[in-house]
C-alpha positions as CSV (number, residue, x, y, z in Angstrom):
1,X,-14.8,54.6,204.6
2,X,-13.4,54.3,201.0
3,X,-14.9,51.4,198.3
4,X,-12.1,49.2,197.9
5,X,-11.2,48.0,194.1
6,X,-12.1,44.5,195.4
7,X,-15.8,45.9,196.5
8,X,-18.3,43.7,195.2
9,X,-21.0,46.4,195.9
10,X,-19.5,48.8,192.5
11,X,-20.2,45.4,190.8
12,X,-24.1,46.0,191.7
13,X,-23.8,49.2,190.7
14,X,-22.6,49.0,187.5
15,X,-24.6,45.9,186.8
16,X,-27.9,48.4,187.8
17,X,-26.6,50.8,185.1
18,X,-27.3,48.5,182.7
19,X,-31.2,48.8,183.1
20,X,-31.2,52.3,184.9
21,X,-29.9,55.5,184.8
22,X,-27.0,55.3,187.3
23,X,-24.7,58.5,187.4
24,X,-22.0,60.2,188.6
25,X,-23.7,62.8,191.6
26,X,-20.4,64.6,191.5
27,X,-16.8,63.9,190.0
28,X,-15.4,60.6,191.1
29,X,-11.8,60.5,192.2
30,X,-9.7,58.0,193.3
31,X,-8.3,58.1,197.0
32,X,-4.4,59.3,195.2
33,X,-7.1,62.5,193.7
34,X,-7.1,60.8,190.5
35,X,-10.5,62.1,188.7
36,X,-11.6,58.6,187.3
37,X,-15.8,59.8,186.2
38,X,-16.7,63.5,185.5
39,X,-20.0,64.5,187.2
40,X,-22.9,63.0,185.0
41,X,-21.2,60.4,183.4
42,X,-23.4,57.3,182.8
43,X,-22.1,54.7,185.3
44,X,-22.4,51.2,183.7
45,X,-20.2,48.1,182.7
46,X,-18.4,49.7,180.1
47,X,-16.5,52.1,183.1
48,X,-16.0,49.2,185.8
49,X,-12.7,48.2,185.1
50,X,-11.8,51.8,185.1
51,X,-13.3,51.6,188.8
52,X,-11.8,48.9,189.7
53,X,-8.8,49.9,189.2
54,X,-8.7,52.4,191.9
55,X,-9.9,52.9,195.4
56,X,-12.2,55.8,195.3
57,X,-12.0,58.2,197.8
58,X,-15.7,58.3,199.4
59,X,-18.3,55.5,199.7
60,X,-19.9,55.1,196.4
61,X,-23.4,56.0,197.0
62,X,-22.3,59.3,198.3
63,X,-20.9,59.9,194.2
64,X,-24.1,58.4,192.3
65,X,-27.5,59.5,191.7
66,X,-30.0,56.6,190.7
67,X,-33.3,57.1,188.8
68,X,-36.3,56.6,191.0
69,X,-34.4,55.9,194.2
70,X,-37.0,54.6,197.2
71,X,-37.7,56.5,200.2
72,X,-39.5,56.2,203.1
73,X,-43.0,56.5,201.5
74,X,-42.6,54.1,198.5
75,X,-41.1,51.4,201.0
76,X,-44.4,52.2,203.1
77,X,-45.5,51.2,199.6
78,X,-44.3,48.2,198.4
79,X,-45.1,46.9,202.0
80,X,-48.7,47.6,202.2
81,X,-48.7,45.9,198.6
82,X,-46.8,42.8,200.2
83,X,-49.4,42.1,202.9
84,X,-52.0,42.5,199.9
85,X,-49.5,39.6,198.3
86,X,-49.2,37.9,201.5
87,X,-52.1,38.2,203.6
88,X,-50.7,35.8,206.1
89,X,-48.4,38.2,207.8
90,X,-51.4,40.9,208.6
91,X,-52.2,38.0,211.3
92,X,-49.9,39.5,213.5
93,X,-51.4,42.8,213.5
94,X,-54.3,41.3,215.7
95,X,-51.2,41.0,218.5
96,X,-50.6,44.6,218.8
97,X,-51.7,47.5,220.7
98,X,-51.2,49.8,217.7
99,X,-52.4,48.0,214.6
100,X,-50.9,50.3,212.7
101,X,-48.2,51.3,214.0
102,X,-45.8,49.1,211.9
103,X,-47.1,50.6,208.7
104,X,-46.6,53.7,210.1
105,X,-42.6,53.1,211.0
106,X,-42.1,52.8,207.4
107,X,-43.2,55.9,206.9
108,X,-40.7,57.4,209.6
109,X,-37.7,55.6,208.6
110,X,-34.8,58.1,208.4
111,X,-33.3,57.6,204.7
112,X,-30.1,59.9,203.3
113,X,-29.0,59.7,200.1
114,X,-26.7,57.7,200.6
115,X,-29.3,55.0,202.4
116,X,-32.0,55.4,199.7
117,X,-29.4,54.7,196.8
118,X,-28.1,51.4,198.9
119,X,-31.6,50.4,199.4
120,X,-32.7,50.8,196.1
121,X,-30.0,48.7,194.8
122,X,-30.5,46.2,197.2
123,X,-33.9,46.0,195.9
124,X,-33.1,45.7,192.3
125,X,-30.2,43.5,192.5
126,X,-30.5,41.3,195.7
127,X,-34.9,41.2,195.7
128,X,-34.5,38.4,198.1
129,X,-32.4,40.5,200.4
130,X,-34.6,43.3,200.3
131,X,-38.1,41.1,201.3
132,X,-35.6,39.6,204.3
133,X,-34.8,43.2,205.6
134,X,-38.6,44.6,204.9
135,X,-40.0,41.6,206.8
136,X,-37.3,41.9,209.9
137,X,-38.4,45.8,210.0
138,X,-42.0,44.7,209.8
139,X,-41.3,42.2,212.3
140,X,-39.1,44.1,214.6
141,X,-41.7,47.3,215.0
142,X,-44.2,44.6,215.8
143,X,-42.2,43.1,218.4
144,X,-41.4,46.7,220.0
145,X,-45.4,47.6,220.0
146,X,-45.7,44.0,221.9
147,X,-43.1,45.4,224.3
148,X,-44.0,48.4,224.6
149,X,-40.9,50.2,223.4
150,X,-41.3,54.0,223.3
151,X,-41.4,55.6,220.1
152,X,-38.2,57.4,219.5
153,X,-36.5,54.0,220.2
154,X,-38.6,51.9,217.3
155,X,-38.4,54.3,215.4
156,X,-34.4,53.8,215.4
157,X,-34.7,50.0,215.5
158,X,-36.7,49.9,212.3
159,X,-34.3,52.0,210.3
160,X,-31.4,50.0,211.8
161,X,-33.6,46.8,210.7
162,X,-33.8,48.2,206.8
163,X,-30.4,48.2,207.2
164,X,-28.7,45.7,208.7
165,X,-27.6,42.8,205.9
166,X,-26.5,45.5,203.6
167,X,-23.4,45.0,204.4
168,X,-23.4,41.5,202.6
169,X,-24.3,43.8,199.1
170,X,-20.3,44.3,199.9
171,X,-19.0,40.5,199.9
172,X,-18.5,38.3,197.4
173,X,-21.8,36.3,196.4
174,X,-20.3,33.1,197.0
175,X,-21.3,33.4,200.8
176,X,-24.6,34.3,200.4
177,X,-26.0,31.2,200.7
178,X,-25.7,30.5,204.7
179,X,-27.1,26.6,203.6
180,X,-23.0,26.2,202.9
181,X,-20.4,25.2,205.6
182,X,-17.7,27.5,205.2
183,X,-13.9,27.4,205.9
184,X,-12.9,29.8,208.3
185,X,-11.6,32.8,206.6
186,X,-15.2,32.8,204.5
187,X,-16.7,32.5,207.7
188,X,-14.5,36.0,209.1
189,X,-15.5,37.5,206.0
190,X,-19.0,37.4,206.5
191,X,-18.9,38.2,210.0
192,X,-17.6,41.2,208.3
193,X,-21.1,42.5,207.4
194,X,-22.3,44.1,210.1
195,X,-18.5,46.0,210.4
196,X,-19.1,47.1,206.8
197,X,-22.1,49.1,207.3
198,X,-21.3,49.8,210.7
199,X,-18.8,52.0,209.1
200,X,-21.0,53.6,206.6
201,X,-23.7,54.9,208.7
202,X,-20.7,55.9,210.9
203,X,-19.9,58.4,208.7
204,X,-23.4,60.5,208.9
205,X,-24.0,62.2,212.1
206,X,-28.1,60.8,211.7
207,X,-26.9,57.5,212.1
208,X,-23.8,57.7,214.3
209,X,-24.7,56.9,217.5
210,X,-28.0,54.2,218.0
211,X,-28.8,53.2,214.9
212,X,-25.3,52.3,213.3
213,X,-24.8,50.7,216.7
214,X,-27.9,48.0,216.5
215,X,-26.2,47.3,212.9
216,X,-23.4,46.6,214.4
217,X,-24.7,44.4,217.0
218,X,-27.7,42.4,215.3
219,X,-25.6,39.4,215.5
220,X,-24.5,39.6,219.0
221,X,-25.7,36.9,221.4
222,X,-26.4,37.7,225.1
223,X,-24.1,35.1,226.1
224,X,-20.8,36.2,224.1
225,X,-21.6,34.0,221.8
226,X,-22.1,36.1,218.7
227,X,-20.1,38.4,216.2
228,X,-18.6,40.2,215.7
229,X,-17.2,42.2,219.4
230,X,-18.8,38.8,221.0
231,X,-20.0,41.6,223.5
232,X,-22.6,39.9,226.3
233,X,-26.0,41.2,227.5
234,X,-24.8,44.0,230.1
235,X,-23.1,46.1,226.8
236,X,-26.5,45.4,224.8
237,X,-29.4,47.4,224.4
238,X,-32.7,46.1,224.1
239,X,-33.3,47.6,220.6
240,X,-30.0,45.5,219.4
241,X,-31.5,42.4,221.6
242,X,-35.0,42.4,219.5
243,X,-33.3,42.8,216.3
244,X,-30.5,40.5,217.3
245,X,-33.9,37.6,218.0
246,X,-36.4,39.0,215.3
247,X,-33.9,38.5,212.5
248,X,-32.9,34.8,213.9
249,X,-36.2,34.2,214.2
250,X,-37.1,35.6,210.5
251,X,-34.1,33.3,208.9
252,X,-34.8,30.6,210.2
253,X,-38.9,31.0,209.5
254,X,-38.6,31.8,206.3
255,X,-36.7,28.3,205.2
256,X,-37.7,26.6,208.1
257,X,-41.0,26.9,209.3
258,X,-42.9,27.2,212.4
259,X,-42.2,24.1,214.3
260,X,-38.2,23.8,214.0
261,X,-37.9,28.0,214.6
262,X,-40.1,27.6,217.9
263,X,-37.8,25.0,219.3
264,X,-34.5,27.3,218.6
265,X,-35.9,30.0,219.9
266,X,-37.2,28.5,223.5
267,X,-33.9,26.5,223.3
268,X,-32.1,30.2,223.3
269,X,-34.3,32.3,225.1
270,X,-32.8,34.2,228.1
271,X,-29.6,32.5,226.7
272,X,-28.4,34.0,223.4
273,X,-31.6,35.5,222.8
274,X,-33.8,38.6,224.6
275,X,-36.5,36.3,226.6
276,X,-39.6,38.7,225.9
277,X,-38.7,39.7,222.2
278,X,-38.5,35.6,221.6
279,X,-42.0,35.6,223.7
280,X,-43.5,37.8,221.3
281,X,-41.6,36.5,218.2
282,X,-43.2,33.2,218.8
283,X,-46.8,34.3,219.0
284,X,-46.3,36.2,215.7
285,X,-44.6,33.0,214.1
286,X,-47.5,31.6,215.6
287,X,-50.0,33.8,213.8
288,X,-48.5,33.5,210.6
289,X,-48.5,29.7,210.4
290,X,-52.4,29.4,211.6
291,X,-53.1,32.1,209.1
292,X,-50.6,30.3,206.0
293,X,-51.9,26.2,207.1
294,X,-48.5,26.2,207.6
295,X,-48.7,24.4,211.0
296,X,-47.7,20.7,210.0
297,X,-44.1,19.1,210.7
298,X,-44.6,15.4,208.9
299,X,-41.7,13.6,210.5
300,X,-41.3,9.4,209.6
301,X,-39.9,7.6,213.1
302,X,-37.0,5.9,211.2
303,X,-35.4,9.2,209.6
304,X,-35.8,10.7,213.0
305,X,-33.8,7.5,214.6
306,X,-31.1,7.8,211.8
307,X,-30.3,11.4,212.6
308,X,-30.5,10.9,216.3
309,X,-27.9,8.2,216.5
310,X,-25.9,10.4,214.7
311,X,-26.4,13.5,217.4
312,X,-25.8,11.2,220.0
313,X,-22.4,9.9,218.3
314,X,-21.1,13.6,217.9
315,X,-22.0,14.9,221.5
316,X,-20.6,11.8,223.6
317,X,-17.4,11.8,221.0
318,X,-16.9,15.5,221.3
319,X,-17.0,15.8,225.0
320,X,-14.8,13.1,225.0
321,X,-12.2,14.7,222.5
322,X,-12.5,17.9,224.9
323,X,-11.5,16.2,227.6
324,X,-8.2,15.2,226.3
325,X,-7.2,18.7,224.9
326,X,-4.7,20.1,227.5
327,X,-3.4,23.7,228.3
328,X,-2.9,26.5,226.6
329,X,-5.0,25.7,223.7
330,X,-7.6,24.7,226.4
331,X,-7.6,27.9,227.7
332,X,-8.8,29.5,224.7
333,X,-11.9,31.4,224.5
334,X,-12.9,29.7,221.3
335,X,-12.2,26.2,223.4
336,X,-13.7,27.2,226.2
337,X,-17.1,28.1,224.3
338,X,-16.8,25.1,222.3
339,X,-16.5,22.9,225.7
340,X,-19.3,24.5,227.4
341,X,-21.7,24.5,224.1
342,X,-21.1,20.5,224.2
343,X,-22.0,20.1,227.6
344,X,-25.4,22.4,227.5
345,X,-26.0,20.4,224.4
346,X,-26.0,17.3,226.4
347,X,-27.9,18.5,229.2
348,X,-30.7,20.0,227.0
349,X,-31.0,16.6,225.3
350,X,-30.5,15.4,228.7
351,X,-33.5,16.9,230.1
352,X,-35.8,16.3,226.9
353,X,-35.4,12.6,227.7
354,X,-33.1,11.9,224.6
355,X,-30.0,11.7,226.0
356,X,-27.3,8.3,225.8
357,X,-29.3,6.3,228.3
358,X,-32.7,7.0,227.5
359,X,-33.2,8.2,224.2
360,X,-34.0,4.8,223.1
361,X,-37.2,4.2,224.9
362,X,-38.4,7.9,224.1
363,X,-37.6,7.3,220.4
364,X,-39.6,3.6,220.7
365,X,-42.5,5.8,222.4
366,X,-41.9,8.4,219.5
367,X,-43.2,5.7,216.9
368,X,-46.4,5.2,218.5
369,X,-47.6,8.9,218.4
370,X,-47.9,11.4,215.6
371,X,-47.0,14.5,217.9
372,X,-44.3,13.1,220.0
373,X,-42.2,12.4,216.7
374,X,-43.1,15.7,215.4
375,X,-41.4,17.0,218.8
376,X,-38.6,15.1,219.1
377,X,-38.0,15.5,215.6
378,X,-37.6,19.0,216.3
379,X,-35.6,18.8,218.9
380,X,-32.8,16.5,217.0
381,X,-33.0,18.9,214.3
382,X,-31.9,21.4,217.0
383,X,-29.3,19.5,218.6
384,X,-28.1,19.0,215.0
385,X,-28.4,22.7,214.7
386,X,-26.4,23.1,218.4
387,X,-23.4,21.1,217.3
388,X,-22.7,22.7,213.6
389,X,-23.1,25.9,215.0
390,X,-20.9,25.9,218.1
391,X,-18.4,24.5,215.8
392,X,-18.8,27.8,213.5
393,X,-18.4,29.6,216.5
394,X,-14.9,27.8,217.4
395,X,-13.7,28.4,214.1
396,X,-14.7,32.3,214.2
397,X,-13.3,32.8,217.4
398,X,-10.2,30.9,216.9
399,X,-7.1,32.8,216.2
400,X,-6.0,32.2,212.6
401,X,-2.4,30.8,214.0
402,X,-3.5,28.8,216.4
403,X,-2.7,25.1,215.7
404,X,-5.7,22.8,216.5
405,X,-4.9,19.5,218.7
406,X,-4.9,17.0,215.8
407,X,-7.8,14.8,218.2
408,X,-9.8,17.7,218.0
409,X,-9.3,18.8,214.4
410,X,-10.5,15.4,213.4
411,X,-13.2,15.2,215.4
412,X,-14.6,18.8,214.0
413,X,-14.0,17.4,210.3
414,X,-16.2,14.0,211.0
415,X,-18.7,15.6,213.2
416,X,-19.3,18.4,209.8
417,X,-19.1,15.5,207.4
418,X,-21.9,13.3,209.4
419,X,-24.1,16.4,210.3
420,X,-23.6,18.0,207.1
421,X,-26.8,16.4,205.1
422,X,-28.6,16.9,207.9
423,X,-27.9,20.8,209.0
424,X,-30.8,23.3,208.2
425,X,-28.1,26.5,208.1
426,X,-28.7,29.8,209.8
427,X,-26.4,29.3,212.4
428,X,-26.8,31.7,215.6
């Protein structure tokens, strides 16, 4: 894989160069064999439009050598100084058979180069990013000591875990923030991500077969439902299945809380999501929110009421719609998903007692009691969740000529525009 002119990632580069010592490892050349940085030139912004200019002929952390690049032992490191920062995530320790065996995976991830230079600049550039990808791998080799995974395989999960959102170091920053509800090409370009590195680690035989393959699949739901090869459970393997839940779970934790991540993951479980990884997952979460207080979900009755309606509305009008779209369009696999999402949707609410016909009386119970608001907040926060994100999934899936039944296409624009102040992101 070549870096592309348009590559955001020589734009975190260069912008590193400006407070370290970035260089050239060996002569750059563009892919025409155009020598555009001698070896040991000082790579900052003075020399990116130069760069730009050109598509250079190997992946650019195989070309540059950064000062003080991290390796397996300084990321072993910084996260035994995080838990120091953040006690509340040594809770989960108490879970495991091995207590400390997930300090001990960061000592055996498997770091090139080329890995250590992209995961130093993730760290120095995108901090946030970095935490996300040390917690998953923290996360992940706690869940495979839960499950007993044998050593050689966590050992491959957690190095696929430190890498698996690199890719978005390679995508414009303007879809970083997964809050946003984005137009379908964005949306295509960030399912990109896990292609990107996919690729990269493709090129090193270390990496080539399981680990760039649970890159390329920690977005994959067991359902179909995921990107970006939609493959279902039977072309999984379990080490893609626990990073695929652990770095749901994670997202949606992290902004979320306990409570709200609970109910998505026993909504999904067995589902989209690997049944014992999201059994484990929950009693980490678990641990961490005794062990943070963070174990509270205030919800006021009326707010609740407000959004539920709302739910209700987009459900019973978007089954509706679905029933009037006719063949071929109907026939669609991004239709077809979008039909059957709709009518689990339902039947979920359905069975929680908040569906069309009684959701009034649970929401009147609701008002009396403390906990059963809390819970059915949750659960409209998940249906709210449901409905967005099946309509993400339509629009990924959906071929970019195909021309939308104008019922439908209105339908999807109201039922974004009414959900829209209500949607939590981190969509499945």
């Amino acid at each position: 894989m070549t870096t592309t002119a348009n590559d955001q990632y020589l734009g975190h580069v260069t912008d590193l160069g400006e407070t370290d010592v970035v260089t050239a490892s060996e002569d750059i050349v563009s892919a025409k064999g155009v020598l555009l940085l001698p070896k040991g030139a000082t790579i900052n912004k003075n020399l990116l439009a130069r760069l730009q200019q050109h598509s250079i002929n190997k992946e650019v952390d195989q070309v540059i050598s950064i000062q003080d690049t991290l390796d397996a032992s300084s990321l072993m490191e910084f996260w035994q100084e995080y838990l120091k920062e953040n006690p509340q995530y040594k809770a989960s320790l108490d879970l495991l058979h091995d207590r400390d065996m997930p300090i001990r995976g960061f000592a055996r991830l498997r770091l090139n180069t080329s890995m250590r230079n992209k995961v130093t600049v993730c760290k120095k550039q995108k901090p946030d990013l970095f935490e996300h990808s040390m917690l998953v791998t923290y996360t992940a080799l706690c869940v495979a000591d839960m499950m007993q995974i044998p050593r050689m395989e966590a050992d491959d999960l957690a190095t696929a875990a430190i890498f698996h959102d690199l890719g978005m170091l390679h995508l414009s920053e303007e879809l970083e923030d997964r809050g946003n509800i984005f137009t379908p090409e964005q949306e295509r370009h960030i399912a990109s991500h896990p292609i990107i590195m996919h690729r990269i680690l493709d090129q090193f035989p270390e990496y080539q077969d399981s680990i760039a393959k649970i890159v390329l699949e920690h977005h994959e739901r067991l359902d179909g439902s995921g990107y970006p090869m939609a493959k279902s459970e039977y072309y999984l393997s379990i080490p893609s299945q626990i990073l695929a839940t652990v770095e749901c779970g994670v997202s949606i934790y992290h902004r979320h809380g306990y409570h709200y991540t609970v109910t998505v993951l026993k909504t999904h479980m067995g589902e989209q999501l690997n049944d014992e990884a999201s059994k484990c997952l929950i009693k980490i979460l678990e641990s961490w929110a005794k062990a943070s207080s963070d174990f509270d979900l205030p919800r006021d009755a009326n707010d609740v009421k407000k959004v539920y309606d709302k739910l209700i509305t987009a459900v019973t009008s978007g089954e509706k719609v679905m029933e009037q779209v006719t063949n071929p369009f109907l026939s669609t696999n991004a239709a077809q998903h979008l039909k059957r999402r709709l009518l689990s949707i339902d039947l979920a609410m359905s069975n929680a007692g908040l569906d069309k016909f009684r959701g009034s009386s649970t929401m009147e119970m609701a008002t009396e009691d403390d906990d059963l608001i809390m819970e059915v907040g949750a659960l409209v926060q998940d249906g709210i969740f449901q409905v967005i994100d099946s309509i993400r999934i339509f629009r990924r899936q959906l071929h970019p000529d195909s021309k939308i039944p104008p019922e439908l296409n209105q339908w999807l624009k109201s039922t974004e525009e009414a959900l829209k102040d209500y949607f939590l992101g981190d969509g499945l």
